[in-house]
C-alpha positions in Angstrom: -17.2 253.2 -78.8 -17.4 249.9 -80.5 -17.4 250.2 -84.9 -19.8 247.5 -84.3 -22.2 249.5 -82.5 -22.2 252.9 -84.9 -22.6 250.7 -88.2 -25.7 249.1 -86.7 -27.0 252.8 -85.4 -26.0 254.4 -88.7 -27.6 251.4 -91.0 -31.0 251.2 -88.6 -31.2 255.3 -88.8 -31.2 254.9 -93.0 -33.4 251.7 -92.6 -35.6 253.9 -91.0 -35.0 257.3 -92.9 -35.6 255.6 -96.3 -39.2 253.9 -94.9 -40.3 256.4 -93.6 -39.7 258.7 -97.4 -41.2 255.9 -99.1 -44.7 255.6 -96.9 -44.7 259.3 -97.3 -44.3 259.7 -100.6 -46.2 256.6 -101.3 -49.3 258.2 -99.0 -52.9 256.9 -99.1 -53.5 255.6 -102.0 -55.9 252.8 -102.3 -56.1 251.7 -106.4 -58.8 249.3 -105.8 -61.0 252.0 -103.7 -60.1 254.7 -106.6 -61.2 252.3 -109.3 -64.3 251.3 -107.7 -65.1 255.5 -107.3 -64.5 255.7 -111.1 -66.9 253.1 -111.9 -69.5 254.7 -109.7 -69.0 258.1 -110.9 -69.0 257.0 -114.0 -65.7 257.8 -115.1 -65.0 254.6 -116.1 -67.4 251.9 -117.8 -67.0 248.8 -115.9 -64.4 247.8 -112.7 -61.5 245.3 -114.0 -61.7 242.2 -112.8 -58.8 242.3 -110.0 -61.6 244.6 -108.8 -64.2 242.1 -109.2 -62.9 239.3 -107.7 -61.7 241.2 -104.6 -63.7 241.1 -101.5 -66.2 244.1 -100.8 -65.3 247.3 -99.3 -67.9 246.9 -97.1 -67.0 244.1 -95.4 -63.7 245.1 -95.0 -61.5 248.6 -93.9 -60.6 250.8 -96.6 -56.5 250.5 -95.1 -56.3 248.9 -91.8 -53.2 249.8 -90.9 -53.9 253.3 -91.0 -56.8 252.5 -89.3 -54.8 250.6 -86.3 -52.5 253.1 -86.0 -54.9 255.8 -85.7 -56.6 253.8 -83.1 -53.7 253.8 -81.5 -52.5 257.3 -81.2 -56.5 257.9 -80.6 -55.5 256.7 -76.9 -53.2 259.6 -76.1 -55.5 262.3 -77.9 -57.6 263.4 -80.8 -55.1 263.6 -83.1 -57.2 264.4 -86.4 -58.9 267.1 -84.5 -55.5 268.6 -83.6 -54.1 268.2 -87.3 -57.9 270.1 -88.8 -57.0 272.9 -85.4 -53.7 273.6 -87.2 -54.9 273.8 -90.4 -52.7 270.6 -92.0 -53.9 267.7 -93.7 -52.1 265.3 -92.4 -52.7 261.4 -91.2 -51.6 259.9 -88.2 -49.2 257.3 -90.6 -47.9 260.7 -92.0 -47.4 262.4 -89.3 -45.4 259.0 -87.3 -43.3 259.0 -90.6 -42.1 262.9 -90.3 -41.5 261.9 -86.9 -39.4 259.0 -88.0 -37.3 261.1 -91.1 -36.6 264.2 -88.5 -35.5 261.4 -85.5 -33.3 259.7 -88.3 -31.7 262.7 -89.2 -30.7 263.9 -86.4 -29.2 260.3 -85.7 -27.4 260.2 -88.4 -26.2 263.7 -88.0 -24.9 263.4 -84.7 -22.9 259.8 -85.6 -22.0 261.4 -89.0 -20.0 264.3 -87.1 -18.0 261.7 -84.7 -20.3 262.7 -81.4 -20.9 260.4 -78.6 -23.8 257.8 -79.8 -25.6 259.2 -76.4 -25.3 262.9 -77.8 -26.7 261.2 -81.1 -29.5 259.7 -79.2 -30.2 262.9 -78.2 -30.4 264.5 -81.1 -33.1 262.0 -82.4 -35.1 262.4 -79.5 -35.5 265.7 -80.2 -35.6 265.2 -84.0 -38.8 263.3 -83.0 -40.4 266.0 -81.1 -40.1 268.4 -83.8 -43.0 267.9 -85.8 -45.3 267.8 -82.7 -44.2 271.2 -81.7 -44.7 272.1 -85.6 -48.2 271.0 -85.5 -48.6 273.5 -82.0 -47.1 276.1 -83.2 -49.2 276.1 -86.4 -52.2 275.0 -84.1 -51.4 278.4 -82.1 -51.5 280.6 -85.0 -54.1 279.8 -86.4 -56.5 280.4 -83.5 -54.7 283.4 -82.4 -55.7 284.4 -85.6 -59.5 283.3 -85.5 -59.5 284.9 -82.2 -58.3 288.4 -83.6 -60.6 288.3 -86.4 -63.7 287.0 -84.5 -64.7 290.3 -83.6 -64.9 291.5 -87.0 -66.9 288.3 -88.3 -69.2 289.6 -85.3 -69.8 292.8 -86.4 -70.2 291.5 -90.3 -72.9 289.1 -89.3 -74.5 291.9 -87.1 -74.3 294.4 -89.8 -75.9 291.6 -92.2 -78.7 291.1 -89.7 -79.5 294.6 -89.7 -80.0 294.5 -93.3 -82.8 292.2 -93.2 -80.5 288.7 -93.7 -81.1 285.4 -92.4 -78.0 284.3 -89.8 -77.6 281.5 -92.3 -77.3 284.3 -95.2 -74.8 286.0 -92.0 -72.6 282.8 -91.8 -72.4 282.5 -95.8 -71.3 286.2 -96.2 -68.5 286.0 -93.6 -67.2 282.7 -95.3 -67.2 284.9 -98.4 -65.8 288.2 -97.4 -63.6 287.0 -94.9 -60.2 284.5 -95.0 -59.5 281.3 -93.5 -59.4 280.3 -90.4 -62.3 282.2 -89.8 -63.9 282.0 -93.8 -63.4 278.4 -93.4 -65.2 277.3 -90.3 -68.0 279.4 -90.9 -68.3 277.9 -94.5 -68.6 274.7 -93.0 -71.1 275.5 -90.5 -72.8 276.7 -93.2 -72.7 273.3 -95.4 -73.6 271.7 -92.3 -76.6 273.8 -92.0 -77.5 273.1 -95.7 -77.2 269.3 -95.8 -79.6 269.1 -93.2 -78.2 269.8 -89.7 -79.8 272.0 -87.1 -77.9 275.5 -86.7 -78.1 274.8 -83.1 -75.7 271.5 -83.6 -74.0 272.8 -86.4 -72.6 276.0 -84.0 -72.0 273.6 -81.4 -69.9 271.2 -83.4 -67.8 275.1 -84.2 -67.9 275.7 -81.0 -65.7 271.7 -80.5 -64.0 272.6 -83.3 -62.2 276.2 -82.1 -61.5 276.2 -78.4 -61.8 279.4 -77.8 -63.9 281.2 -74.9 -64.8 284.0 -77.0 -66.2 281.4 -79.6 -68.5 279.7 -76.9 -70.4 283.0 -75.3 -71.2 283.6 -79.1 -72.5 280.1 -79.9 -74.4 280.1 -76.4 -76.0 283.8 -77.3 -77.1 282.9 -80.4 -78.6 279.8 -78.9 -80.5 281.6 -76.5 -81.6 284.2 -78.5 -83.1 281.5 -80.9 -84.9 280.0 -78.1 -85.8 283.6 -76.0 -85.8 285.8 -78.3 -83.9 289.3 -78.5 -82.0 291.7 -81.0 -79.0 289.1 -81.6 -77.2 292.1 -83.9 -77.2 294.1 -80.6 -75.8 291.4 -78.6 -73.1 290.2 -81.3 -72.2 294.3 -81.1 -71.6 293.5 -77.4 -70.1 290.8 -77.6 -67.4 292.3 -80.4 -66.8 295.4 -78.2 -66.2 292.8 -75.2 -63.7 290.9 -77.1 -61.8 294.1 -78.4 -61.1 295.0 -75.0 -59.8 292.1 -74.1 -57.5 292.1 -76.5 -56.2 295.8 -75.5 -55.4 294.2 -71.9 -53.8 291.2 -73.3 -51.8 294.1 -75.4 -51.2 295.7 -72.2 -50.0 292.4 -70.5 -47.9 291.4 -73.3 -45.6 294.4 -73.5 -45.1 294.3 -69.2 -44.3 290.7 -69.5 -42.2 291.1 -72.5 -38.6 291.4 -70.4 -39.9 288.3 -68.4 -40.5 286.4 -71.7 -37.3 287.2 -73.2 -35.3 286.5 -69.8 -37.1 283.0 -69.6 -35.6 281.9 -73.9 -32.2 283.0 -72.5 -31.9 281.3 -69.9 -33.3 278.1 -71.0 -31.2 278.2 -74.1 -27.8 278.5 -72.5 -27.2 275.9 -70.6 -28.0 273.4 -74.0 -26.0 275.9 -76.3 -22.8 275.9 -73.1 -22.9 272.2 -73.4 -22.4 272.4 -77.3 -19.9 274.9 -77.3 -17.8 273.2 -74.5 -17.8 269.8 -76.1 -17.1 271.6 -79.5 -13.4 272.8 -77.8 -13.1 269.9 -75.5 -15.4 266.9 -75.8 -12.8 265.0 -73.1 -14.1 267.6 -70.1 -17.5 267.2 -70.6 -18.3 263.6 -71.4 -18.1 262.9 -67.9 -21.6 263.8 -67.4 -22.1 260.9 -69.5 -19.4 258.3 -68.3 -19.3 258.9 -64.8 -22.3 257.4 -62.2 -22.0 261.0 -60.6 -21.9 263.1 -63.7 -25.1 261.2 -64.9 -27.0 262.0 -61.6 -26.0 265.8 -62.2 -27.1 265.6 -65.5 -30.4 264.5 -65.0 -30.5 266.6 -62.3 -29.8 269.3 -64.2 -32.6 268.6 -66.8 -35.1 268.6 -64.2 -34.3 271.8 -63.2 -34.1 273.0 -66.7 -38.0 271.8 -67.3 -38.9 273.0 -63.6 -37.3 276.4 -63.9 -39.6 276.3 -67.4 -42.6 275.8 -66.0 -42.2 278.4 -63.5 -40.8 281.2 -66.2 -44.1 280.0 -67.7 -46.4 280.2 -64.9 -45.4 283.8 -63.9 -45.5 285.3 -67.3 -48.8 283.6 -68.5 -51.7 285.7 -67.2 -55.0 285.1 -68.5 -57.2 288.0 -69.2 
């Protein structure tokens, strides 16, 4: 491999390590939008006159370059929705920059060790995976743990109903007594409800918030309760001992599937960690997957069965209750 050709990669992968640290670091801040907020709060006496003379806020974005690439990464998916799902308050610049320091990392890692700039590549590319899959897997605890504690926040509000509460009075006491994610959410449908907002919309905007099923047969009872009429504390009992069983089958389903589960992580971690090891002892024997026409058509074929054999693992060990 050419000098040539690893100084550029090396000196691109800083470039782009040492951005990326500074937009972080630097985040959102907008001086001329904090100083105008002083002035109106009254924290300070009167705006400076760089704030003066600059156009107003009004007529222009706040930071359009945040707002372009949020527009952007809009087109592939509600990304703010899936950063408030996980519980992280992060930006769509932010998140692009982790993206960037993680892809430049690995790069830089793999050239700094003497592998193959193609090995190196690949180490970026999944450098730059890595905070997406951060962002799920914190987006996957936190509603498997709104979903275990849903049927508790059901039987709080039922037991509050009973006591002659409001189920606005229900939804503040289970923001009180009970912890985030579940506290949170139903705090904020309860702000919602105070600042004006019907409780019909502001359950429903819950309900888009928390995909959940269990979440949505609650919001649509309460709904129809309000409008038919009923004992909502006996439903919301129902409803709790509904979800409770369902969660002893999922038990149930969990612990039969369990070999399947760990037979699926072996075997789609050993062909990746084979490949290490082998080019670890002898880096000659296996880069002719990469150098050879032949050796490149088994290696992608070999990926596709990797992410094919995946899917299947995944399809027979993931059995909805």
């Amino acid at each position: 491999m050419s000098p040539i050709v690893v100084s550029i990669a090396v000196f691109m992968a800083v470039a782009a390590l040492v951005g990326a640290i500074a937009t972080v670091l630097n985040g959102n801040a907008n001086p001329v939008v904090e100083e105008r907020l002083d002035v109106l709060a009254g924290l300070k006496s009167s705006a400076p006159q760089s704030v003066l003379e600059s156009e107003s806020l009004f007529a222009q974005a706040m930071d359009d370059s945040e707002g372009a690439i949020e527009r952007l990464l809009t087109r592939f998916g509600n990304w703010r929705l899936l950063f408030e799902q996980a519980g992280l308050d992060w930006t769509a610049p932010k998140f692009l920059a982790m993206c960037a320091i993680v892809a430049g990392g690995g790069l830089a890692a793999g050239l700094g060790t003497g592998m193959h700039i193609a090995i190196s590549c690949s180490f970026a590319a999944a450098g730059a995976v890595l905070p997406f899959g951060y962002v799920l897997f914190k987006r996957k605890r936190r509603l498997k743990a709104f979903a275990v504690k849903l049927p508790d926040a059901m039987e709080l509000l039922s037991r509050a109903l009973r006591a002659g509460h409001s189920l606005a009075a229900g939804f503040s006491l289970v923001a009180e007594e009970m912890k985030d994610p579940i506290g949170g959410e139903f705090a904020q449908v309860f702000e919602e409800q105070n600042l004006g907002v019907s409780q019909e919309d502001a359950l429903r905007s819950l309900a888009d918030r928390v995909p959940n099923m269990d979440l949505r047969f609650f919001v649509t009872a309460i709904i129809l309760q309000r409008q038919t009429g009923g004992d909502l504390a006996e439903i919301l009992d129902k409803i709790g001992r509904l979800i409770r069983e369902r969660f002893q089958i999922w038990g149930q389903i969990q612990a039969l599937t369990g070999e399947g589960r760990l037979s699926g992580i072996v075997l789609l971690a050993l062909p990746p960690a084979l490949f290490l090891a082998v080019y670890r002892l002898n880096p000659d024997y296996v880069m002719v997957l990469f150098t050879d026409p032949l050796g490149q058509q088994m290696l992608a074929g070999g990926v596709v069965m990797q992410v094919l054999g995946a899917l299947v693992i995944r399809k027979i060990i993931n059995i909805k209750v």
